[in-house]
N, C-alpha and C positions, 0 to 999 in steps of 0.2 A: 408910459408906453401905451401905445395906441393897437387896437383890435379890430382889423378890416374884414367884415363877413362881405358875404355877395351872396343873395336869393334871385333865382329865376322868378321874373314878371309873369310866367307863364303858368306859375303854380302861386306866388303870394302876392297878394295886392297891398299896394304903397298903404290903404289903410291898414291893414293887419299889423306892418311893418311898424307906422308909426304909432298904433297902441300897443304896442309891444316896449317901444323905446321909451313910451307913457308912465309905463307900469314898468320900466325899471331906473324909472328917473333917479331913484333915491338913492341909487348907487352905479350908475353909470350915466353918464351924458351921451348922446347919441347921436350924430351928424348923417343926416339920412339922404341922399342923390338918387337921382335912376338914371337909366341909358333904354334905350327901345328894348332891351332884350332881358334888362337886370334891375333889380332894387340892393343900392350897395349902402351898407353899414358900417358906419366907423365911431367905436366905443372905447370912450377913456373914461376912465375913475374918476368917480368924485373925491374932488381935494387932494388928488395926485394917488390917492389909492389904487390901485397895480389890479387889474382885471384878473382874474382865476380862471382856470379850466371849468371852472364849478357855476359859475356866473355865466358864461359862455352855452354852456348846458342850458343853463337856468334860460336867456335869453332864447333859443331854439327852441324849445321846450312850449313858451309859452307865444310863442312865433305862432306854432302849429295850434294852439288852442284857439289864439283870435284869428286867423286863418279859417278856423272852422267857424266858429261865429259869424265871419264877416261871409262866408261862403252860404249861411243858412238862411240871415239876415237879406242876402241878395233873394233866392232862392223863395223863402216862404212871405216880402213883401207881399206881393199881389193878393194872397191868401190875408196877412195882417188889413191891408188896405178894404180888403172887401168886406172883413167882419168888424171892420170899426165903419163902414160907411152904413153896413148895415144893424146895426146894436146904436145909431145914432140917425135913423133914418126919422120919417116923421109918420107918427100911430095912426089909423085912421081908428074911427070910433064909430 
């Protein structure tokens, strides 16, 4: 048995999505599509093992954590960028 999520585009980004499906490879396989408005998710067990309410949780759960990662990531680049161009700048003497 198969498990169809759908996330709005407009709140998770395809990467969130697919390190998400990354980090629950070990027990679910994850078939990942978009449409202009949607990131849709279709998860089936591995080795025919039967997806739980709990895994499903589990899967949401950890949506919203890379989600904010990939959100801060975007956000604090420019900041990362400018203190490695400057901690690798060249010394004058």
């Amino acid at each position: 048995m198969s498990v169809k999520l759908s996330f709005d585009s407009n709140v998770y980004a395809l990467e969130a999505v697919m390190a998400t499906a990354y980090w629950c490879a070990d027990k679910m396989v994850a078939d990942v599509s978009t449409s202009p408005t949607s990131v849709d998710v279709t998860l089936k067990g591995v080795d025919g093992h039967q997806i739980e309410d709990r895994e499903i949780d589990e899967f949401k759960t950890m949506l919203i954590h890379n989600q904010i990662r990939h959100r801060l990531s975007v956000d604090f680049a420019p900041i990362e960028k400018a203190i490695v161009e400057k901690a690798f700048s060249p010394v004058s003497t």
